[in-house]
GUKOLVEX-198698 format. One record per residue (C-alpha): residue in three letters; chain; x, y, z. Coordinates in steps of 0.5 Angstrom, whole numbers. Example, Ala and Ser with C-alpha at 12.3 -4.5 7.8 and 13.67 -1.06 7.14 Angstrom:
ala  A  25  -9  16
ser  A  27  -2  14
***
This chain:
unk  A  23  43  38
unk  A  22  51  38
unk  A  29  53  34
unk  A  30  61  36
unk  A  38  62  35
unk  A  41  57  29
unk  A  48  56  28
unk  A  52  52  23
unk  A  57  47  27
unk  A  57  41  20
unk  A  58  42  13
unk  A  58  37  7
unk  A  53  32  11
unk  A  50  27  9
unk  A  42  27  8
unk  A  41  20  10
unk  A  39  20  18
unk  A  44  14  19
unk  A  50  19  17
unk  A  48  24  24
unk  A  49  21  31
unk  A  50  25  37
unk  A  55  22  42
unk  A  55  21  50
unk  A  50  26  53
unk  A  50  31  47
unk  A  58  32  48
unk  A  59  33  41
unk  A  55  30  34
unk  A  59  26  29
unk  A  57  25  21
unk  A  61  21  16
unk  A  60  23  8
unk  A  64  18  4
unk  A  72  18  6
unk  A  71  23  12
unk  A  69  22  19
unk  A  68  28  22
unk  A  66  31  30
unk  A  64  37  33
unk  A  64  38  41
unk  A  59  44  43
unk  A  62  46  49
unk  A  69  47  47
unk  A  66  49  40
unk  A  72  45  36
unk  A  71  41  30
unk  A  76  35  28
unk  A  76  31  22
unk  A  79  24  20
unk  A  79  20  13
unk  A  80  14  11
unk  A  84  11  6
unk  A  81  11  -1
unk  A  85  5  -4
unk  A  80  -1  -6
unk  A  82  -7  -3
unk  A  79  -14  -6
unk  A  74  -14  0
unk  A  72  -7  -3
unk  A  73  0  0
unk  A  73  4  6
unk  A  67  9  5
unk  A  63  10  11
unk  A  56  8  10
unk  A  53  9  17
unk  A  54  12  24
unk  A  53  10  31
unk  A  55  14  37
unk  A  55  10  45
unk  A  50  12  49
unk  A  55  13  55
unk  A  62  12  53
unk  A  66  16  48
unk  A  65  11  42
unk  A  63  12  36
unk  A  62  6  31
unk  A  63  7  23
unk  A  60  2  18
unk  A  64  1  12
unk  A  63  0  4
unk  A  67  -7  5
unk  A  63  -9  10
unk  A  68  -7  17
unk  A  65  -4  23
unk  A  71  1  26
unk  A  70  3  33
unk  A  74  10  34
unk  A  77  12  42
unk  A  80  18  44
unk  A  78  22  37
unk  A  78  29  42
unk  A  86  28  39
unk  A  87  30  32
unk  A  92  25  31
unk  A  93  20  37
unk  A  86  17  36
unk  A  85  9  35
unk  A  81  5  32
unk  A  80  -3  33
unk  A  76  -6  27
unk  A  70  -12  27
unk  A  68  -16  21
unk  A  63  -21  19
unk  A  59  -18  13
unk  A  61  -20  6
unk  A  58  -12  3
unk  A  55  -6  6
unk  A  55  -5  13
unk  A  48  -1  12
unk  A  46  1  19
unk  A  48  0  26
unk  A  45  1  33
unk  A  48  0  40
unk  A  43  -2  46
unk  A  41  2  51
unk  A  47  0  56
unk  A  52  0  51
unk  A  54  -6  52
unk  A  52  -9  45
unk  A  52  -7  37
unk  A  47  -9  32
unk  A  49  -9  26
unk  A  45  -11  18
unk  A  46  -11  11
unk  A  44  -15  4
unk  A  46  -21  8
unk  A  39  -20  11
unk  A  43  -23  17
unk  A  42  -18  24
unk  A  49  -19  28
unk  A  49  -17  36
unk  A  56  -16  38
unk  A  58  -16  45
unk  A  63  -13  49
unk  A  66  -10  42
unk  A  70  -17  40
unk  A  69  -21  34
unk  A  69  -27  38
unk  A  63  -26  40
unk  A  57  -24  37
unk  A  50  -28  35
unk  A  45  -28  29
unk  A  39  -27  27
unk  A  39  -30  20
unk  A  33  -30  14
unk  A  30  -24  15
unk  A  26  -23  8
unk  A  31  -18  5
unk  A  36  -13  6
unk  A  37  -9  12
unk  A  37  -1  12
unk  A  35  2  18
unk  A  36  -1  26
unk  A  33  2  31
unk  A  32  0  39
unk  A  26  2  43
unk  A  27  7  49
unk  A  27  1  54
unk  A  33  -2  50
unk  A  28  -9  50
unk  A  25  -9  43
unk  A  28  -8  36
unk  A  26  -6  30
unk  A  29  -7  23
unk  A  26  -4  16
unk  A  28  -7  9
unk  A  30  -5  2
unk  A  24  -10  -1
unk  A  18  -4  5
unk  A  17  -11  8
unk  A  12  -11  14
unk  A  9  -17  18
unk  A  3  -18  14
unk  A  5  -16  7
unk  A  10  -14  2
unk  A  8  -9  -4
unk  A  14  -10  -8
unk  A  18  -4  -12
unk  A  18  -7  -18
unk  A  12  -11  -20
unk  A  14  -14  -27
unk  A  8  -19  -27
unk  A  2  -13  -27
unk  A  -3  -14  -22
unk  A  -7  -20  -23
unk  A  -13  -23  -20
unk  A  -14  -30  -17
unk  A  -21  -32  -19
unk  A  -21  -37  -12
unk  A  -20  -32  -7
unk  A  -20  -25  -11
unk  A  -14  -23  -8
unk  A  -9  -19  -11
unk  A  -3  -23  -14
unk  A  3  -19  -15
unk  A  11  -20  -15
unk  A  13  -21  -7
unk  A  19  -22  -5
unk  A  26  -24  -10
unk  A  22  -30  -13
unk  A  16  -31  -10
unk  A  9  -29  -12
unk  A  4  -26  -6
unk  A  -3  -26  -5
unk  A  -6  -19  -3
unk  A  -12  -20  0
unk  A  -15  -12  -1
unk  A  -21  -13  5
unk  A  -15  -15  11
unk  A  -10  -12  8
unk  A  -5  -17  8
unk  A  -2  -22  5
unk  A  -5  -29  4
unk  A  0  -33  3
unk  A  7  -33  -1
unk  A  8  -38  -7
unk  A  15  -39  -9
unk  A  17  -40  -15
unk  A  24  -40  -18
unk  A  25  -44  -11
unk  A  32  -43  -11
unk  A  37  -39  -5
unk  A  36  -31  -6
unk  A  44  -29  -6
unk  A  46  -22  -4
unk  A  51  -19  -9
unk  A  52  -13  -12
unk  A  52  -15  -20
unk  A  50  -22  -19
unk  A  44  -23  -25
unk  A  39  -28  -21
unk  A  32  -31  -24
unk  A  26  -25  -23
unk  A  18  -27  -24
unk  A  17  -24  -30
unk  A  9  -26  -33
unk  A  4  -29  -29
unk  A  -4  -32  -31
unk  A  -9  -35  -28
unk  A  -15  -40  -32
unk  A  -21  -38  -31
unk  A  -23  -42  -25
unk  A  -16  -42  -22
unk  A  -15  -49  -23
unk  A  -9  -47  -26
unk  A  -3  -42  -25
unk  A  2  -41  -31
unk  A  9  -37  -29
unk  A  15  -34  -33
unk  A  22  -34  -29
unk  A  27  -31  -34
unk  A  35  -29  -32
unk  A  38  -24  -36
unk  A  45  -26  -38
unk  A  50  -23  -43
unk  A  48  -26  -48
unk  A  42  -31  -48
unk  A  37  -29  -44
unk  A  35  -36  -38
unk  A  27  -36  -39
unk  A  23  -42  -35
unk  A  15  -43  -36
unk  A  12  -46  -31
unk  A  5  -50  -31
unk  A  2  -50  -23
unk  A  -4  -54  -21
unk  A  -9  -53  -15
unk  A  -9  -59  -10
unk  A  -15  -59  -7
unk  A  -12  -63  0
unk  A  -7  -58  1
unk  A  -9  -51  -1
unk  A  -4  -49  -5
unk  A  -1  -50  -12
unk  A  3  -56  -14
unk  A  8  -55  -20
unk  A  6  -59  -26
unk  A  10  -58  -32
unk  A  17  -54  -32
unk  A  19  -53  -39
unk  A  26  -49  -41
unk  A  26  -44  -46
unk  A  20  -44  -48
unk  A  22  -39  -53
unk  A  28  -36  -55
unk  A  27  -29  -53
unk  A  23  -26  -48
unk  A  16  -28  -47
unk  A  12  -21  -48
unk  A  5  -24  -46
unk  A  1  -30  -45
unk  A  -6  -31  -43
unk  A  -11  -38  -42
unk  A  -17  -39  -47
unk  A  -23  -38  -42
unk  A  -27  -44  -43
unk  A  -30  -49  -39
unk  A  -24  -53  -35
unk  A  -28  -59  -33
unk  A  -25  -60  -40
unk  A  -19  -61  -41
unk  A  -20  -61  -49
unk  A  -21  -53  -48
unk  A  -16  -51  -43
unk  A  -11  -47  -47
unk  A  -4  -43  -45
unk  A  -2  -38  -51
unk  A  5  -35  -50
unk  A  7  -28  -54
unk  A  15  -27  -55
unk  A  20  -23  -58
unk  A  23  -28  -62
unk  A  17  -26  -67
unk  A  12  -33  -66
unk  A  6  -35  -60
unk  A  7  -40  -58
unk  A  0  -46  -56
unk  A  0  -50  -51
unk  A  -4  -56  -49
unk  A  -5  -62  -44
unk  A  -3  -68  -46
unk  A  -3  -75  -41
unk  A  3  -78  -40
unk  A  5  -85  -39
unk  A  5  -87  -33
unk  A  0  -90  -29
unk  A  -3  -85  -26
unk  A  -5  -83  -30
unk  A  -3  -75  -30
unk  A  -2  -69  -35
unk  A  3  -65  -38
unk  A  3  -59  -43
unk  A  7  -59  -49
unk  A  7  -55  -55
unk  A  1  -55  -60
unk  A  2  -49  -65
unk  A  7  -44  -66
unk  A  4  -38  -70
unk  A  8  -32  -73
unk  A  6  -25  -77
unk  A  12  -23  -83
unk  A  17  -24  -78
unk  A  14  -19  -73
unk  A  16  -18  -66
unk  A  10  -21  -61
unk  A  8  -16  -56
unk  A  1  -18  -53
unk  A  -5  -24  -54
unk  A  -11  -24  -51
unk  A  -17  -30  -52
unk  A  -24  -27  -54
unk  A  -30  -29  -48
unk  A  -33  -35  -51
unk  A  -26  -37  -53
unk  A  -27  -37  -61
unk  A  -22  -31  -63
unk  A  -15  -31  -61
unk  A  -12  -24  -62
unk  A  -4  -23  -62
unk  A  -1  -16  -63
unk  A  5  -15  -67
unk  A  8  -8  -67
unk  A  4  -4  -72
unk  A  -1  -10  -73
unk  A  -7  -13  -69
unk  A  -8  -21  -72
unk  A  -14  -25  -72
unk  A  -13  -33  -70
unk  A  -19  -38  -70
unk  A  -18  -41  -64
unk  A  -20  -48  -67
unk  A  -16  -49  -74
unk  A  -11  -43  -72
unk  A  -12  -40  -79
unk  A  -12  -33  -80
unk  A  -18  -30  -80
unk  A  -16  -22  -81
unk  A  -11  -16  -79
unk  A  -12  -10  -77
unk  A  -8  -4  -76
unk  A  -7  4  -74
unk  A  -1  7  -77
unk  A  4  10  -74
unk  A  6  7  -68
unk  A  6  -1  -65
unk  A  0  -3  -61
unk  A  1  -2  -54
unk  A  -6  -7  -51
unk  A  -11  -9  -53
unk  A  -17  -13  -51
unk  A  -23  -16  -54
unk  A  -31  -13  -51
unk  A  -35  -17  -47
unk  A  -42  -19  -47
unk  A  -46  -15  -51
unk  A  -39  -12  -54
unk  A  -36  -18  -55
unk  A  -36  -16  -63
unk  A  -31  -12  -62
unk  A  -23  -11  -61
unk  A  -21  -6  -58
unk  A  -13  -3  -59
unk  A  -8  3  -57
unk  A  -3  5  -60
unk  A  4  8  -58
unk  A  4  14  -61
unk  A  -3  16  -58
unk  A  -8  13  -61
unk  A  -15  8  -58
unk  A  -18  5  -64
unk  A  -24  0  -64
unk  A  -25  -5  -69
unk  A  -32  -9  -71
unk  A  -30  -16  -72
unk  A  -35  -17  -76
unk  A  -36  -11  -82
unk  A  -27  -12  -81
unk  A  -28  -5  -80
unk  A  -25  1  -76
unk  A  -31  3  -72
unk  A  -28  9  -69
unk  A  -21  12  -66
unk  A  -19  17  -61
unk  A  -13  21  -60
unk  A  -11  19  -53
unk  A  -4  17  -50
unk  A  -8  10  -46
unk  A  -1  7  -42
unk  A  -8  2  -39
unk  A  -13  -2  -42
unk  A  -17  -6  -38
unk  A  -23  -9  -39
unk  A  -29  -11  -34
unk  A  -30  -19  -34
unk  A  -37  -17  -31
unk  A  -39  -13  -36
unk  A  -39  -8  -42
unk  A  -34  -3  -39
unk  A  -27  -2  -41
unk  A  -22  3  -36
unk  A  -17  7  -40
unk  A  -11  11  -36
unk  A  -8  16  -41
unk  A  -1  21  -39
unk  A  -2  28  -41
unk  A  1  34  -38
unk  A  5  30  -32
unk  A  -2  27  -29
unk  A  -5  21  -31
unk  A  -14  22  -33
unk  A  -19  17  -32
unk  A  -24  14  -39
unk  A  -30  9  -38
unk  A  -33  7  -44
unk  A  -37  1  -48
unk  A  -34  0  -55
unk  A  -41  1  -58
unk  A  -41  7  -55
unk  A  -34  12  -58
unk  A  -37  18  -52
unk  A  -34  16  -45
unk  A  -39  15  -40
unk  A  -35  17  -34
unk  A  -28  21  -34
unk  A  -24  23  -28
unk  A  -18  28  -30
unk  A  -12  29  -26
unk  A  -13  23  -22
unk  A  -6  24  -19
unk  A  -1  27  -21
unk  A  4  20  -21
unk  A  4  16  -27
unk  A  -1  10  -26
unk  A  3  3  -30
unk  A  -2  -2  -28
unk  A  -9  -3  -26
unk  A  -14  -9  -25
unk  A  -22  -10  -25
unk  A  -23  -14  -18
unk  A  -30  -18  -18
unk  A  -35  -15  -10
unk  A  -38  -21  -7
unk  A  -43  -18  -9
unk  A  -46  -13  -13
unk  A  -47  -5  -10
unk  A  -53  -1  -10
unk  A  -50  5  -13
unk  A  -56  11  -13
unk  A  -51  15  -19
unk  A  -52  13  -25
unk  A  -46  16  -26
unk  A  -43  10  -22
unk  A  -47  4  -24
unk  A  -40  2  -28
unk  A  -37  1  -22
unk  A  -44  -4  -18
unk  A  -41  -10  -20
unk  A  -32  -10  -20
unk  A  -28  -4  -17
unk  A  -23  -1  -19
unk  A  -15  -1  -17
unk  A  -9  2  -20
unk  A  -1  1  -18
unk  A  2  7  -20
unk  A  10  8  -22
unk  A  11  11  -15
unk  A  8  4  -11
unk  A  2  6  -9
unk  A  -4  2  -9
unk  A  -11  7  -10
unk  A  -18  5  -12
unk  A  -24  8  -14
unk  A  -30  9  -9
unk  A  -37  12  -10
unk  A  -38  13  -2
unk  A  -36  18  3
unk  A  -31  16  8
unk  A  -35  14  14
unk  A  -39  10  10
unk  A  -34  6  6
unk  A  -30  5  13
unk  A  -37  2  16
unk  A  -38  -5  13
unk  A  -30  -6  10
unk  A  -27  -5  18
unk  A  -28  -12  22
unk  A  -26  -8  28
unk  A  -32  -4  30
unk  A  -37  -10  31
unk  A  -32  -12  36
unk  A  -36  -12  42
unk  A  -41  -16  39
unk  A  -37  -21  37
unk  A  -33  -22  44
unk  A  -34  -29  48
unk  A  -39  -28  54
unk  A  -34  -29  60
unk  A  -35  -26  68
unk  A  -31  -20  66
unk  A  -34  -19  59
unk  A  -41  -20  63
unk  A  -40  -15  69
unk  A  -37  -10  64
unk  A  -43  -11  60
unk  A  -47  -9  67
unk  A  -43  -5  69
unk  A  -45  1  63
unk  A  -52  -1  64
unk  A  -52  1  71
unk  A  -48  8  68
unk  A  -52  9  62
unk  A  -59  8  68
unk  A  -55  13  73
unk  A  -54  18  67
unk  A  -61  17  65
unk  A  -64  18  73
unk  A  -60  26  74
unk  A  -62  27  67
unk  A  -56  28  64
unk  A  -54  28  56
unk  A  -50  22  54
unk  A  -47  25  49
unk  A  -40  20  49
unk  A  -44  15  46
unk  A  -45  19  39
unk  A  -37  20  40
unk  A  -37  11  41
unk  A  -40  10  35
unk  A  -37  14  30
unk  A  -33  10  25
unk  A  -28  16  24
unk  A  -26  15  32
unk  A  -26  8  31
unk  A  -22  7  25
unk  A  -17  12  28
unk  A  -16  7  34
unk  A  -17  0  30
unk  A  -14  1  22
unk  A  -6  -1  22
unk  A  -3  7  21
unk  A  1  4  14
unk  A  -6  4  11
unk  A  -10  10  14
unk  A  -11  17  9
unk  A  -6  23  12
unk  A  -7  27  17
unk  A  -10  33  13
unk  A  -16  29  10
unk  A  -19  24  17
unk  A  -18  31  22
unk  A  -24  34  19
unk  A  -28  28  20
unk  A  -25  27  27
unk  A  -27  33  29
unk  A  -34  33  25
unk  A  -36  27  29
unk  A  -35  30  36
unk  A  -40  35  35
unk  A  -46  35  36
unk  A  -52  36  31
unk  A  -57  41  33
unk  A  -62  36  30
unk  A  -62  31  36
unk  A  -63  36  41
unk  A  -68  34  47
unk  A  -74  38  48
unk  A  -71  40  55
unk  A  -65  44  52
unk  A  -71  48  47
unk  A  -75  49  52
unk  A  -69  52  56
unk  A  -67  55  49
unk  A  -74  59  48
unk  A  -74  60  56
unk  A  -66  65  55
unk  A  -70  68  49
unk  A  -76  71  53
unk  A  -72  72  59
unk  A  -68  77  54
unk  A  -73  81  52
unk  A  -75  81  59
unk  A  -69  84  61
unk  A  -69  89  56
unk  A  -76  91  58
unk  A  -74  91  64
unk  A  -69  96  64
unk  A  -73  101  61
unk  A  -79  100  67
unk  A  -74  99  72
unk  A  -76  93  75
unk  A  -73  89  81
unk  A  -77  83  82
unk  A  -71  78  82
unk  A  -66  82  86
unk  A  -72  82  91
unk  A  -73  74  90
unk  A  -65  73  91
unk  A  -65  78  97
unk  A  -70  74  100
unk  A  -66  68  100
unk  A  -62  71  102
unk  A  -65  74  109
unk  A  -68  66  110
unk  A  -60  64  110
unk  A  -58  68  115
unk  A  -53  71  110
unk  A  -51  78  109
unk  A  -48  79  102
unk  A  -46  85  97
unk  A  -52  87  93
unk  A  -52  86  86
unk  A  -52  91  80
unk  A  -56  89  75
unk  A  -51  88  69
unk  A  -48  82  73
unk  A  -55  79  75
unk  A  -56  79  67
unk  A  -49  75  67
unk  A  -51  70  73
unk  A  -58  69  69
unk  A  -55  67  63
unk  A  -49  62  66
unk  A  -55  59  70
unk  A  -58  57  64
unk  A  -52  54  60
unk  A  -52  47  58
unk  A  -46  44  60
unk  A  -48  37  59
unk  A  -42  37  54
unk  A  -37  36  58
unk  A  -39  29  59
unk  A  -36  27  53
unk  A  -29  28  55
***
């Protein structure tokens, strides 16, 4: 819209959009705002203002929440705080307006929408439950039910025949990336699908290549109830083994005075594809479980398999199968060991590579545990400040700790001199190692911008470092394994051949890092552009096959340049049309691209149009001389044509046969494209 006048009709509006209807025909428009309700009708240029009683009730209170307008009828339907729908008629009176009430929802009425006729009312709120009213009565009215999460917005598609909801968990048909990711982004060593918190007690599986969820495991098993100020059980800490055999879960409730904490022990079934719950053991410890970690050894022995738990309460905790009882001859765990440092708080533990050392942090300093006995081997520490992360080195590193501190610090530890090797001062929010290789990523926060560091732990100086990788703060990261290793030209990159990088940042976005430009990322990752290839050989597939080779031949015969082939293969033009819009860049960044991949490169030229090229070129400099001698060899040519026509035409002047020259010998092969 092309705004020329602007004028003020409403003040104190609310910036939500489901607070801004325009009624009947654009007669008037009508806000709500807390306890007033107001309407503006644009021919009588009149503004009348109605409000609602403020006093709660056990139910709740009256504020108005959102705002429908009927498409046909002066109507307008208001939600409310204590889950009321109120119909208001006859609101062009100040004070004999009427208003009849529906109610169903238990909360917040969070939006509504009437139909295309009028005829019904949609309404939604934290039940998750979409009501259809009908004829405006309580009586009648149906249920959509289990929906996933709280409806926050209705909307009703032009022709009245589809309806679209959007929820407060950003949840789409295909996945679900949660606001709040409790449980950091792990990795599934079976499927390399991202694993992350899903919806309320469930945990997804994300797989990055589709762009979509895997599967959903729910893990608190228990009905998700939508009230205001209800604590309920939350996902809080999830680690896999190293195959993926097995799968250990952290469920918590925070209550007044003790928290309800709940470790979970999952199996992998083989049969049904799925993870069976093991072992569930209540209150593992008797604070908060700040991390935990398996010992990655071979799991064909059970032996070795082992589960560590670090909490608040100043001990870790190790976990170990042992057989039960019965018959069949099953396993649970149980715990084995429970460690602790001068009663310190423990914060993180992670497992050496070949499982011989376990380190656990507590506060201000690192602790060394052999793996096998449990004695205490060694501490280390770098005041001031608590440890933040830390993480072992791998392969040919393996001798060293690496760890960061609160208070702005990364420091690396030689576990065998028992000595610091080096330090840094950097404010590291990630630490997180390669599992493939050497190479460890670390995320600092400086100057409101998150910068990017790559190092070997025998090696302080950086071997990559990326500055103001975005301006949100980054509070996660994950190393997902390639299926196979990528050639990498730029040794700049080599770090990136075997795993690639993803970050979460505060903001929920999900951002990686890539050595290769758009197009040639875009090509081998997008399943859509082999789409013609991979169609069934049908009579319709066979005769639209013959039916372009016959136009590609006829195109070919008349000598034309097919050029909306290169348009057809470009991966720029095919992405826009096949990647979902939720995951496609902005605007801004793919229109260069798009219109890059339209044009023509002056490389792929035919011979033809060189030719034709030195042709205008010589002919202008015939024209020049010709001009200067005054010679009129082609206006004799055209006025012998001419006299052979029987025609009697206009002669000419030499300026307009120069410009009839040059329109003759433009190439308009172009247009075929379009």
């Amino acid at each position: 819209m092309e705004a020329k006048e602007l004028s003020v009709v409403l003040d104190g509006v609310d910036a939500s959009p489901k607070c801004i209807a325009f009624g009947r025909e654009g007669e008037y428009v009508a806000s709500v705002k807390e306890v007033n309700l107001q309407v503006f009708f644009f021919k009588r240029k009149q503004l009348n203002r109605f409000s609602v009683s403020t006093v709660k009730t056990k139910s709740g209170n009256n504020q108005f929440a959102c705002i429908a307008c009927h498409p046909t009828e002066d109507c307008i339907a208001t939600g409310h705080a204590d889950g009321k729908i109120r119909l208001w008629r006859n609101f062009y009176h100040k004070k004999d307006y009427t208003f009849s009430t529906l109610h169903w929802h238990h909360d917040t009425v969070m939006d509504l929408a009437f139909s295309m006729e009028g005829t019904s009312l949609l309404s939604g709120g934290v039940e998750s439950v979409l009501v259809l009213w009908h004829n405006e009565s309580n009586c009648q009215k149906d249920f959509l039910p289990r929906l996933g999460s709280a409806i926050e917005y209705i909307s009703m598609s032009s022709d009245g025949t589809l309806c679209c909801t959007l929820h407060t968990d950003n949840s789409k048909p295909k996945h679900i990336l949660s606001r709040d990711v409790k449980t950091g982004l792990v990795v599934d060593p079976r499927t390399k699908a991202l694993v992350l918190n899903g919806e309320p007690g469930h945990l997804q599986f994300y797989c990055l290549q589709s762009d979509q969820q895997l599967f959903s495991l729910d893990i608190v098993q228990r009905q998700y109830i939508h009230q205001a100020g209800l604590n309920q059980a939350d996902l809080v800490k999830v680690a896999f083994s190293a195959q993926g055999k097995w799968l250990a879960t952290v469920e918590e409730r925070e209550e007044v005075t003790d928290p309800e904490l709940q470790l979970k022990l999952w199996l992998y079934d083989e049969e049904t594809q799925s993870f069976k719950l093991n072992t569930r053991i209540n209150m593992p410890h008797e604070d908060h479980i700040t991390d935990m970690c398996f010992r990655e050894m071979d799991e064909l022995e059970d032996d070795s398999l082992i589960l560590v738990t670090a909490g608040r309460d100043c001990v870790f905790k190790v976990w170990v199968m042992v057989e039960d009882t019965d018959p069949e001859g099953s396993v649970s765990w149980s715990c084995d060991f429970v460690g602790s440092y001068h009663n310190y708080q423990a914060t993180n533990c992670c497992f050496s590579e070949d499982g011989s050392l376990l380190a656990v942090s507590f506060e201000e300093t690192v602790t060394v545990w052999d793996s096998i006995t449990w004695d205490l081997k060694c501490t280390f520490c770098h005041p001031p400040g608590k440890i933040r992360n830390i993480c072992f080195g791998r392969l040919t590193c393996s001798k060293y700790l690496i760890g960061a501190t609160d208070y702005g610090f990364l420091c690396c530890w030689n576990l065998l001199s028992c000595a610091l090797e080096w330090s840094a001062h950097l404010n590291v929010l990630v630490l997180q190692p390669d599992p493939l290789s050497e190479h460890i990523a670390a995320v600092s926060w400086l100057s409101k911008e998150s910068s990017l560091f790559v190092f070997k732990p025998n090696e302080p100086r950086p071997i990559y470092i990326q500055r103001n990788l975005c301006k949100e703060k980054i509070q996660l990261a994950a190393f997902v394994p390639r299926d196979e290793p990528e050639t990498i030209v730029s040794e700049k990159y080599h770090w990136l051949r075997r795993s690639q990088l993803f970050f979460l940042t505060d903001t929920q976005e999900l951002m990686t890092l890539s050595t290769k430009s758009l197009e040639e990322r875009l090509t081998p990752s997008s399943k859509q552009l082999a789409v013609e290839e991979s169609l069934p050989v049908t009579p319709f597939s066979l005769l639209l096959g013959k039916h372009r080779r016959q136009q590609s031949h006829e195109d070919i015969d008349l000598g034309k340049q097919v050029h909306n082939k290169h348009k057809q293969d470009s991966p720029a033009v095919k992405e826009l049309l096949h990647t979902p819009a939720h995951v496609l860049p902005s605007a801004s960044f793919l229109c260069p691209i798009f219109i890059n991949s339209l044009l023509i490169s002056k490389e792929n030229k035919s011979a033809e149009e060189v030719a034709d090229e030195v042709e205008m070129e010589s002919e202008k400099t015939e024209d020049d001389s010709d001009e200067e001698r005054g010679v009129t060899e082609m206006e004799q040519e055209d006025t012998s044509a001419m006299e052979l026509l029987g025609e009697m035409t206009r002669k000419l002047s030499k300026s307009q046969e120069k410009e009839l020259r040059k329109i003759r010998k433009m190439d308009y092969s172009w247009i075929s494209a379009f």
